[in-house]
PQR file with spaces between the fields and no chain letter, atoms N, CA, C, O and H, PARSE charges and radii, in Angstrom:
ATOM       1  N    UNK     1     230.096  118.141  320.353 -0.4000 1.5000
ATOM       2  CA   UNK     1     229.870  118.456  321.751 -0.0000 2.0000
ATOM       3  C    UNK     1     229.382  119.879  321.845  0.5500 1.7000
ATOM       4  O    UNK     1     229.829  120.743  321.092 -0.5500 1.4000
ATOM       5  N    UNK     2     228.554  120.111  322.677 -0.4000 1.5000
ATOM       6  CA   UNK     2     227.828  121.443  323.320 -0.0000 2.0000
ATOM       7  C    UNK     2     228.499  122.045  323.985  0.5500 1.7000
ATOM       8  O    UNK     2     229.327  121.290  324.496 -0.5500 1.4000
ATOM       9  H    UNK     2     228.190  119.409  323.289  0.4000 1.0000
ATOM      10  N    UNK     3     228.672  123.446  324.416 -0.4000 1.5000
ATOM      11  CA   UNK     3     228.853  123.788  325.901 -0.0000 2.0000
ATOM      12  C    UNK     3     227.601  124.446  326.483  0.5500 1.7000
ATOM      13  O    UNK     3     226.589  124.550  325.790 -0.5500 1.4000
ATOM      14  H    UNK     3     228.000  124.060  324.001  0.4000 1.0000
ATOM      15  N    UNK     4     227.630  124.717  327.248 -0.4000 1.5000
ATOM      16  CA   UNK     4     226.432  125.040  328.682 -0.0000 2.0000
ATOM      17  C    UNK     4     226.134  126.991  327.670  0.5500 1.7000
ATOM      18  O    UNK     4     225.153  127.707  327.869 -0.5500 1.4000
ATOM      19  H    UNK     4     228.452  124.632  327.811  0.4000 1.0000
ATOM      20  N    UNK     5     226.982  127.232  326.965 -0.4000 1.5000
ATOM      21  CA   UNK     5     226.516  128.619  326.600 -0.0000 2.0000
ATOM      22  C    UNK     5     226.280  128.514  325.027  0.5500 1.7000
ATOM      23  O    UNK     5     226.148  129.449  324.237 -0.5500 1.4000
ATOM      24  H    UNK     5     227.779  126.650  326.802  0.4000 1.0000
ATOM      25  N    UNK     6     226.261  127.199  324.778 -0.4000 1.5000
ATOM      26  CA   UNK     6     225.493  126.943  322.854 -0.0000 2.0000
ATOM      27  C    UNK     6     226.757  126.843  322.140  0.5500 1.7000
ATOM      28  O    UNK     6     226.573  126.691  320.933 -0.5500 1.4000
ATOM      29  H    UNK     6     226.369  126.440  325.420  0.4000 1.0000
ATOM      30  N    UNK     7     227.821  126.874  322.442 -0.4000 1.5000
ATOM      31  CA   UNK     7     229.081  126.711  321.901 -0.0000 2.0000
ATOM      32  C    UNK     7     229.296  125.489  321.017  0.5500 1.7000
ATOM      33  O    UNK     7     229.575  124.504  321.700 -0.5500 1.4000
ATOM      34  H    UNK     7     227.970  126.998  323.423  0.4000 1.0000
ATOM      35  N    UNK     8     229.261  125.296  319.963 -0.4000 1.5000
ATOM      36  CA   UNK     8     229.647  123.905  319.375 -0.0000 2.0000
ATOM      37  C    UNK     8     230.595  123.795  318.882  0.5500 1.7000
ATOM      38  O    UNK     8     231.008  124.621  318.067 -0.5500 1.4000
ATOM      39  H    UNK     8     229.035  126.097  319.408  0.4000 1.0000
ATOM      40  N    UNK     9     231.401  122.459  319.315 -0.4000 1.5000
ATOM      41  CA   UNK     9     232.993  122.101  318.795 -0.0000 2.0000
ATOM      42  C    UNK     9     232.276  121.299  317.762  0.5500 1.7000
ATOM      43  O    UNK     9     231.048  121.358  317.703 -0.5500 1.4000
ATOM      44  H    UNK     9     231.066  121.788  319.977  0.4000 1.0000
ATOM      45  N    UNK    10     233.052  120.458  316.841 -0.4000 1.5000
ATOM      46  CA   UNK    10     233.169  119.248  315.836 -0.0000 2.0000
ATOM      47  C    UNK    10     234.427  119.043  315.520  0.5500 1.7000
ATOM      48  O    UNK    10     235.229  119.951  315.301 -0.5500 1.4000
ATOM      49  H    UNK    10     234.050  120.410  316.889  0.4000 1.0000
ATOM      50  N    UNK    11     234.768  117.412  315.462 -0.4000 1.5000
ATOM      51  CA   UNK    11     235.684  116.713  315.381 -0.0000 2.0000
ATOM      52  C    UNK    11     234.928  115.737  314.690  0.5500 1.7000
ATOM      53  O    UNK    11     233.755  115.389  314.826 -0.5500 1.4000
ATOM      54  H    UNK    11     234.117  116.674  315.641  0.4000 1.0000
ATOM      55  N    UNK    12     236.117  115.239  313.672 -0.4000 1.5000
ATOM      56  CA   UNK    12     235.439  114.641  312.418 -0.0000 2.0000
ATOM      57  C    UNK    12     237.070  113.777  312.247  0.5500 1.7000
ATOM      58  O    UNK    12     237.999  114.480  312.645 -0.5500 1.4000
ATOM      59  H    UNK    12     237.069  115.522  313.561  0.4000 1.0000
ATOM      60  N    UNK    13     237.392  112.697  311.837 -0.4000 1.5000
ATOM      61  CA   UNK    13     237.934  111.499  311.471 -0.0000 2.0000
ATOM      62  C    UNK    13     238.257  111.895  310.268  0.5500 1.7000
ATOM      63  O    UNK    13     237.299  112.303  309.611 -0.5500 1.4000
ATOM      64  H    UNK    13     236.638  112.125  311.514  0.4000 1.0000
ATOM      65  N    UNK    14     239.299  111.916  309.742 -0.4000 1.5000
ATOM      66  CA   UNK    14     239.780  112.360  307.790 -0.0000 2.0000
ATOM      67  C    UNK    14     239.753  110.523  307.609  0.5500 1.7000
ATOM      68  O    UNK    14     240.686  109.948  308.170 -0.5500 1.4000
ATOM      69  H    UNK    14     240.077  111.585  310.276  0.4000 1.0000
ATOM      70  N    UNK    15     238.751  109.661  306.875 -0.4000 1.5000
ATOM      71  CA   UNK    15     239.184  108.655  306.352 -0.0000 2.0000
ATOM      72  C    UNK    15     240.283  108.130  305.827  0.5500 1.7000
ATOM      73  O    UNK    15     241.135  108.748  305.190 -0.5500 1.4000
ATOM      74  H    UNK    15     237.993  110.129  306.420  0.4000 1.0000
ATOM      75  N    UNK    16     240.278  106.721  306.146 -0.4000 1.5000
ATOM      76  CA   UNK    16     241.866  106.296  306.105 -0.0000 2.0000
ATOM      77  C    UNK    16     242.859  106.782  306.161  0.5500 1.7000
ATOM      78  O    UNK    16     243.852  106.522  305.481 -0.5500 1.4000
ATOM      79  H    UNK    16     239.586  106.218  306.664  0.4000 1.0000
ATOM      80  N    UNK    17     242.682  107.920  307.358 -0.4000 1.5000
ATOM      81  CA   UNK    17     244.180  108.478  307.854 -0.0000 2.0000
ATOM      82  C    UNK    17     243.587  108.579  309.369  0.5500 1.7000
ATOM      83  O    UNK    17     242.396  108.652  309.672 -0.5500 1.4000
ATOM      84  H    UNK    17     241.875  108.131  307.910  0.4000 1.0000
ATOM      85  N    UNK    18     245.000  108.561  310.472 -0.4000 1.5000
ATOM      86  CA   UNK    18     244.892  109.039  311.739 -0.0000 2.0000
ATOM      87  C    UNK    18     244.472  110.130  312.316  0.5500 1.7000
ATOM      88  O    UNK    18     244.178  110.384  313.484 -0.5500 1.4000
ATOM      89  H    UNK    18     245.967  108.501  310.226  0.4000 1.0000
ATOM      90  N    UNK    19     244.482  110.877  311.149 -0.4000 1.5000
ATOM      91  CA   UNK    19     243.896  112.642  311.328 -0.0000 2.0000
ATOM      92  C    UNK    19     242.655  112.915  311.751  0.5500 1.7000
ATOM      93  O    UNK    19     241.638  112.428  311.258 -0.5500 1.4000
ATOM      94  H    UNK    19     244.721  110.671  310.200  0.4000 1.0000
ATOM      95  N    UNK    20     242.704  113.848  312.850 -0.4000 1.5000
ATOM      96  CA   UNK    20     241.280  114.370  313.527 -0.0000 2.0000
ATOM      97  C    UNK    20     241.702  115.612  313.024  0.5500 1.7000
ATOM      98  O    UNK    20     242.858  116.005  312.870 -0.5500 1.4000
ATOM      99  H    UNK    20     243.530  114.243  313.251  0.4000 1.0000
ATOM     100  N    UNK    21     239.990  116.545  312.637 -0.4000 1.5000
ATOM     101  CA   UNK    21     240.062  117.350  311.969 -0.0000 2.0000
ATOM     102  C    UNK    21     239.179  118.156  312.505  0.5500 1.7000
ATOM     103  O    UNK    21     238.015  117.809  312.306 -0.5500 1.4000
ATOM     104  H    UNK    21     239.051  116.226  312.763  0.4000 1.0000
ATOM     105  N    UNK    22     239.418  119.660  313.466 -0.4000 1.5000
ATOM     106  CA   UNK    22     238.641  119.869  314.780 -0.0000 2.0000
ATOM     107  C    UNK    22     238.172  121.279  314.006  0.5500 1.7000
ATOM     108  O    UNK    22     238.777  121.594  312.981 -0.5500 1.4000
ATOM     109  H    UNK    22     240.364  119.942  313.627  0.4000 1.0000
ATOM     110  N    UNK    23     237.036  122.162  314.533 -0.4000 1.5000
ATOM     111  CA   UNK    23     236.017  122.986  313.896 -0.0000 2.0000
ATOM     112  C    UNK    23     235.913  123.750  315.039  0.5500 1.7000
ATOM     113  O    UNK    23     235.306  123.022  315.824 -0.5500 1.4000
ATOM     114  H    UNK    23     236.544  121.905  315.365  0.4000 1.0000
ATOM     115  N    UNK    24     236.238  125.158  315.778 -0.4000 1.5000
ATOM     116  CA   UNK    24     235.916  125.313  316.890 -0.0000 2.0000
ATOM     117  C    UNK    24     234.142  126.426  316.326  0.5500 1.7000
ATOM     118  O    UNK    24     233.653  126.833  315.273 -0.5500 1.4000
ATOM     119  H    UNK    24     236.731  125.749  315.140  0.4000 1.0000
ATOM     120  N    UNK    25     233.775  126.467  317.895 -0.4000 1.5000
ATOM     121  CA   UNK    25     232.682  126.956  317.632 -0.0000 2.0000
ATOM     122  C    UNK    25     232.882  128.693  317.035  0.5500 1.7000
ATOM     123  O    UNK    25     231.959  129.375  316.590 -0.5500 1.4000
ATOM     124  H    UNK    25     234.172  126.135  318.751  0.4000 1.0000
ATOM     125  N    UNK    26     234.610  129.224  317.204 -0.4000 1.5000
ATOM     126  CA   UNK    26     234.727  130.602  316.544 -0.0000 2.0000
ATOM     127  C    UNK    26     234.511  130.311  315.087  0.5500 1.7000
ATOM     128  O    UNK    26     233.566  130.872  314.534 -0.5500 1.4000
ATOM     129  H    UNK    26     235.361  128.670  317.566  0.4000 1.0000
ATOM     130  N    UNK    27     235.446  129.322  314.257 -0.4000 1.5000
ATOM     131  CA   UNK    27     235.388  128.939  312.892 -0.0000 2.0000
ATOM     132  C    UNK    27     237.213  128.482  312.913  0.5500 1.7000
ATOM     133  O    UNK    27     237.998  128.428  311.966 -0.5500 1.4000
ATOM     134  H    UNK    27     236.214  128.866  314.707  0.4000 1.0000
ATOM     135  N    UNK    28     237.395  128.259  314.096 -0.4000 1.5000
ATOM     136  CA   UNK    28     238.760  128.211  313.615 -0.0000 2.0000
ATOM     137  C    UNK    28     239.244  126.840  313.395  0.5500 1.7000
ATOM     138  O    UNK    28     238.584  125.946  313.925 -0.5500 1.4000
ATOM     139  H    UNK    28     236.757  128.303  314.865  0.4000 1.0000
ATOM     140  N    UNK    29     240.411  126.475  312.620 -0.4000 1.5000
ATOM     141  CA   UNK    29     240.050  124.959  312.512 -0.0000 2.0000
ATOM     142  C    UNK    29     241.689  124.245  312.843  0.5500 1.7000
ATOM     143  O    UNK    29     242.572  125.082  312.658 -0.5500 1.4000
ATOM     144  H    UNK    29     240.947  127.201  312.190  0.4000 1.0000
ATOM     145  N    UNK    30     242.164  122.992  313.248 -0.4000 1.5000
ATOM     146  CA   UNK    30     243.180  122.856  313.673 -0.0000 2.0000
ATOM     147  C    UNK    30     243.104  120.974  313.495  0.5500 1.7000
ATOM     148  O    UNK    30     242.074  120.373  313.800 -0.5500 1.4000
ATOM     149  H    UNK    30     241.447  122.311  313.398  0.4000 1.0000
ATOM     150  N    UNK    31     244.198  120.334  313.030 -0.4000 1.5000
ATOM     151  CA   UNK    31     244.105  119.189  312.335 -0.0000 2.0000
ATOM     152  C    UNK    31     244.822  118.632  313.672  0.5500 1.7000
ATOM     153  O    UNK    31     245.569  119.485  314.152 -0.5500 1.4000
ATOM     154  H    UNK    31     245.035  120.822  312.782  0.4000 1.0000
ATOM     155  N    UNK    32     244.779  117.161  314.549 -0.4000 1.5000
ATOM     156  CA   UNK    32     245.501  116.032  314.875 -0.0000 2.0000
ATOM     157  C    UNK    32     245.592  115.001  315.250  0.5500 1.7000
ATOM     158  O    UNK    32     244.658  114.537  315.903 -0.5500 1.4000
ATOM     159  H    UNK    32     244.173  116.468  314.158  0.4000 1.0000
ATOM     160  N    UNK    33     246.336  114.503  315.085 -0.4000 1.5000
ATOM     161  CA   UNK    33     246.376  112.540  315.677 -0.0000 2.0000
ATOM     162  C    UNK    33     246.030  112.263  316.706  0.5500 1.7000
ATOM     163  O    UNK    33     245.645  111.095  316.769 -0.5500 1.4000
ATOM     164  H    UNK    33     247.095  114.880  314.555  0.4000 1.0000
ATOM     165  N    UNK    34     245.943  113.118  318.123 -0.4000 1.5000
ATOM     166  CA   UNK    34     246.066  112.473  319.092 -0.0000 2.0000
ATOM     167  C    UNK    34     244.571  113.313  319.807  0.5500 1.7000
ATOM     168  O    UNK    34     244.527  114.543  319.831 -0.5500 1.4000
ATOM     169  H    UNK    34     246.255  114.067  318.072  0.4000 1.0000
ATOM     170  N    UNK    35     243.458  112.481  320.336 -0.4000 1.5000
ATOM     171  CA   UNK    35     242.469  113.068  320.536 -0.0000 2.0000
ATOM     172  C    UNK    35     242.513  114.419  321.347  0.5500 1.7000
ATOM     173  O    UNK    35     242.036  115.547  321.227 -0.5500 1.4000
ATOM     174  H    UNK    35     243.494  111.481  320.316  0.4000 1.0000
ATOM     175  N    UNK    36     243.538  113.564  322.467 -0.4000 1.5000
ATOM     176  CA   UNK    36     243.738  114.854  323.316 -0.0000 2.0000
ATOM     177  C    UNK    36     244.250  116.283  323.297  0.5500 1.7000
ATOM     178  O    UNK    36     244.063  117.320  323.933 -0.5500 1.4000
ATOM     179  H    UNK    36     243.926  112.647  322.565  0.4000 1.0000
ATOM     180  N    UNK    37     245.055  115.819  322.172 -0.4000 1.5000
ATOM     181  CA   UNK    37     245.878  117.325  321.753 -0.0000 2.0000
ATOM     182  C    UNK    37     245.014  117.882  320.812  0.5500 1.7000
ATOM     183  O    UNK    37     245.325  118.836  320.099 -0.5500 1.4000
ATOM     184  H    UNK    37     245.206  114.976  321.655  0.4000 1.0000
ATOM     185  N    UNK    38     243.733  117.205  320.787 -0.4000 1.5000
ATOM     186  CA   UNK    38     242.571  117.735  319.433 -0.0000 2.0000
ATOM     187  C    UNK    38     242.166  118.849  321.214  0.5500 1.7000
ATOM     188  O    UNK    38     242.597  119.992  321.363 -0.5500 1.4000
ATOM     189  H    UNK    38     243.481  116.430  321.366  0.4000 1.0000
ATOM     190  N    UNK    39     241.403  118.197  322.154 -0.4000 1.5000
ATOM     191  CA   UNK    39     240.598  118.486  323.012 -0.0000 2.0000
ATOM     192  C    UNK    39     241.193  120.049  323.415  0.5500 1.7000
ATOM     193  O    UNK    39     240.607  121.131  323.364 -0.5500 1.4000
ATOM     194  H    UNK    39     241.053  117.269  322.033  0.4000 1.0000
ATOM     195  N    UNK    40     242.229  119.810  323.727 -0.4000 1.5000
ATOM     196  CA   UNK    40     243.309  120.435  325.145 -0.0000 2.0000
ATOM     197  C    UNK    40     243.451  122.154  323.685  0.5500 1.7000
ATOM     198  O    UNK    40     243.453  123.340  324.014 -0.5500 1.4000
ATOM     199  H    UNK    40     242.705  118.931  323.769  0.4000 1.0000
ATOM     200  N    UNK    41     243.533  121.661  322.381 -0.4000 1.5000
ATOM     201  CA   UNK    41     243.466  123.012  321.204 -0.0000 2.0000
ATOM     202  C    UNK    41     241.873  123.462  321.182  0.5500 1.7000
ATOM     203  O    UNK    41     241.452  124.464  320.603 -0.5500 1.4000
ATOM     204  H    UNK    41     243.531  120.698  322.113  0.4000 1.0000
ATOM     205  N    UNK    42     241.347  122.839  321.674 -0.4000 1.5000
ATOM     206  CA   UNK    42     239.748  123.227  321.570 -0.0000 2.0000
ATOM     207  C    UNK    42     239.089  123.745  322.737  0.5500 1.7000
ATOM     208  O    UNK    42     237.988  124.294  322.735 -0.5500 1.4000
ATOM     209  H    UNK    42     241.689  122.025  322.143  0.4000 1.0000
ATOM     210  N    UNK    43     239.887  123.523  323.819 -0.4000 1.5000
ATOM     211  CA   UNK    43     239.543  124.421  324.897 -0.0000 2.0000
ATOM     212  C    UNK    43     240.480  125.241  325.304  0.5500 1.7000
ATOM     213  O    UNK    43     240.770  125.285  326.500 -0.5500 1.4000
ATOM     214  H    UNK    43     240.782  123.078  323.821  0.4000 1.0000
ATOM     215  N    UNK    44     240.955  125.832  324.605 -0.4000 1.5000
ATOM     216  CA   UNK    44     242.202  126.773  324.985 -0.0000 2.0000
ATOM     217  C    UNK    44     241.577  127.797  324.764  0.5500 1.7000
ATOM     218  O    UNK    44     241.979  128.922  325.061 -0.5500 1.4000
ATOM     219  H    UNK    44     240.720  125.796  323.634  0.4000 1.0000
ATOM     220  N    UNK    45     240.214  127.464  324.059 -0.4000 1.5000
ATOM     221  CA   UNK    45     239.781  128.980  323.538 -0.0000 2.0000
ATOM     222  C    UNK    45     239.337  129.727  324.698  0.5500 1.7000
ATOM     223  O    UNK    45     238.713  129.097  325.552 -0.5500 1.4000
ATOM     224  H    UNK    45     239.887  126.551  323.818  0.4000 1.0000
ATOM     225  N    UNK    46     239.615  131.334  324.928 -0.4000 1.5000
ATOM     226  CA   UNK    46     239.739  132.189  323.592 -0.0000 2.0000
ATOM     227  C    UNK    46     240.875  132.520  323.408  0.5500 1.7000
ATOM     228  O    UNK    46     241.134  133.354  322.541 -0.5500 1.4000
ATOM     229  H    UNK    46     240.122  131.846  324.234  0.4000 1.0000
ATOM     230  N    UNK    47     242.301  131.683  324.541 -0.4000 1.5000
ATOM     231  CA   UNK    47     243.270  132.376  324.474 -0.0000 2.0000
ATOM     232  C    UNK    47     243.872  131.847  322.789  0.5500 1.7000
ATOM     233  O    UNK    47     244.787  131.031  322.895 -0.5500 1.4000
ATOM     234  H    UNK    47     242.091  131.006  325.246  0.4000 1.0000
ATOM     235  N    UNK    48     243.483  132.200  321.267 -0.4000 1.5000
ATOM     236  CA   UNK    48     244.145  132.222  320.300 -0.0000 2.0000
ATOM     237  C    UNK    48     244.178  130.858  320.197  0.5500 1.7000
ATOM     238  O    UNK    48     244.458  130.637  319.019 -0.5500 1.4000
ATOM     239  H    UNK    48     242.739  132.863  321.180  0.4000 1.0000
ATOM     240  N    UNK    49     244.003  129.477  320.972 -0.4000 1.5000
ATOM     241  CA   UNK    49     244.283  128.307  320.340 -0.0000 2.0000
ATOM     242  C    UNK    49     245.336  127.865  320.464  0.5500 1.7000
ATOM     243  O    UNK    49     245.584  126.697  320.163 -0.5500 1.4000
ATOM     244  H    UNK    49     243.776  129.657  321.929  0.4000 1.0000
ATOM     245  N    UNK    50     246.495  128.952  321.088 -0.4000 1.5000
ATOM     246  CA   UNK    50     247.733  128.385  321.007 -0.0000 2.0000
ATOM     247  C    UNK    50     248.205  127.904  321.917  0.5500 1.7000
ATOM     248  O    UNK    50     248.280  128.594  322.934 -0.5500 1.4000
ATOM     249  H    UNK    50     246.294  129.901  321.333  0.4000 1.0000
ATOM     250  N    UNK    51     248.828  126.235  321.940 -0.4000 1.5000
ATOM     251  CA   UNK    51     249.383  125.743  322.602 -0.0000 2.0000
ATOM     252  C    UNK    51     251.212  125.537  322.276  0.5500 1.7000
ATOM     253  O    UNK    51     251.717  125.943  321.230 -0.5500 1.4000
ATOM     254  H    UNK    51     248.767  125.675  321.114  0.4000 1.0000
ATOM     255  N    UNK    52     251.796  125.033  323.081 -0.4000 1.5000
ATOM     256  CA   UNK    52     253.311  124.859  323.011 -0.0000 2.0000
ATOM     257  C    UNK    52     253.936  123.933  322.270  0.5500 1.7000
ATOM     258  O    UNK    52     254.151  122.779  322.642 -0.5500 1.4000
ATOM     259  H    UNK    52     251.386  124.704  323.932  0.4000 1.0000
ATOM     260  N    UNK    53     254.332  124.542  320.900 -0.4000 1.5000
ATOM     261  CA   UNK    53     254.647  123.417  320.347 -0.0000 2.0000
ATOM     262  C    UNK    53     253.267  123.453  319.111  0.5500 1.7000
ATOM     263  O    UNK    53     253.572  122.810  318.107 -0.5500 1.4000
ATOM     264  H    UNK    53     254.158  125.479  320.598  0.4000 1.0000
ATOM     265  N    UNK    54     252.416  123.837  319.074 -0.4000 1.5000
ATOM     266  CA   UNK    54     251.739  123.929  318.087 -0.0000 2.0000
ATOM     267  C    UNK    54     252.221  124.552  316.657  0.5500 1.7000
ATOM     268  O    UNK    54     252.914  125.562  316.538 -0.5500 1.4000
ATOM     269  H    UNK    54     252.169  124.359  319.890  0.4000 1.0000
ATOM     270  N    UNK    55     251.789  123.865  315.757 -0.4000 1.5000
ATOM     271  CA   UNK    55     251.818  124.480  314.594 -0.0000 2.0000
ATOM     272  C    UNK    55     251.109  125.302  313.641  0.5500 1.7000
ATOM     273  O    UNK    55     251.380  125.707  312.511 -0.5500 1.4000
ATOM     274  H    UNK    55     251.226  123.044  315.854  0.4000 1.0000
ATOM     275  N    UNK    56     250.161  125.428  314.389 -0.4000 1.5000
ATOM     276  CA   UNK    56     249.076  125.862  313.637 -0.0000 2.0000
ATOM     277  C    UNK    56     248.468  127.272  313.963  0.5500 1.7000
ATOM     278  O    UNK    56     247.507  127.694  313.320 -0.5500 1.4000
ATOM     279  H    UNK    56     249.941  125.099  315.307  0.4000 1.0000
């Protein structure tokens, strides 16, 4: 996905596992199961990525 200022995310599928494996457009990178909690870590930026309960 794009954003409106050239920003590119990637999310990529780890074969034969449930794992989404997310790329933000800084370089930062953050692994999970559930699309949304991929999305909701990928637009948090720039506050650091960090959400509640994150591990990463």
């Amino acid at each position: 996905m794009s954003g409106r200022t050239g920003e590119i995310y990637r999310i990529a599928w780890l074969p034969g596992t449930d794992v989404l494996h997310g790329t933000c457009h800084c370089g930062a990178e953050h692994t999970a199961e559930d699309p949304v909690a991929m999305w909701d870590w990928m637009l948090a930026h720039p506050r650091g990525h960090d959400l509640p309960g994150d591990g990463s």
